[in-house]
Steps between C-alpha positions, in 0.01 A plus 500: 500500500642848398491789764385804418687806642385849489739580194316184345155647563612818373603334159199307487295788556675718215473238270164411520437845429771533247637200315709666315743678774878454415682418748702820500092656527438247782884551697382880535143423603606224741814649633720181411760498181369374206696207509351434839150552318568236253599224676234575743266514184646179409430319808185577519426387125683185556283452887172540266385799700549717161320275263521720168503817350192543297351817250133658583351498148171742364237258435487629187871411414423150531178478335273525791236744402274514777567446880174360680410380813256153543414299832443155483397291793529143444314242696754265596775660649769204477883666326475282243166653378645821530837400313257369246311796471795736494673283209167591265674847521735551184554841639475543836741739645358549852305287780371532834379190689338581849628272772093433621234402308267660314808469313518762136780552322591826330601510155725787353 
């Protein structure tokens, strides 16, 4: 198990907010040297508690011309119902499952 320090956290933090931080951005920001930043960056990549860098697209850029909203309460509750259900989505690119029935989902 890895242990998160405050200078972790503070990385952690920045990135989630901004992927893209150099390390030279993050060293400033952080108050470590950049090559501190990167091995620290490292780590946590390689512990799994960074688990990708990823782009937030327009809908529209990827073909998605309308953004709606549906509930759907099913009647048996079991997760294999549910993974069933949610693999009749081509598209799906959000879900919320309550933890209590009446269970809905929210489609995005």
């Amino acid at each position: 198990m890895y242990n998160i320090d405050d200078f972790d956290m503070k990385i952690l933090t920045l990135l989630q907010a901004n992927g893209r931080l150099t390390n030279q951005e993050l060293s400033e920001l952080v108050g470590l040297s950049a090559s501190q930043c990167s091995r620290r960056r490292i780590s946590l990549e390689q512990a799994q508690l960074i688990r990708g860098y990823h782009a937030r697209l327009a809908p529209e850029a990827v073909g998605l011309g309308m953004v709606g909203l549906i509930e759907v309460s099913l009647t048996n509750h079991a997760k294999s119902m549910w993974t069933a259900f949610i693999a009749c989505w081509k598209r799906l690119t959000l879900f919320s499952m309550p933890i209590k029935p009446p269970a809905t989902l929210t489609i995005c």
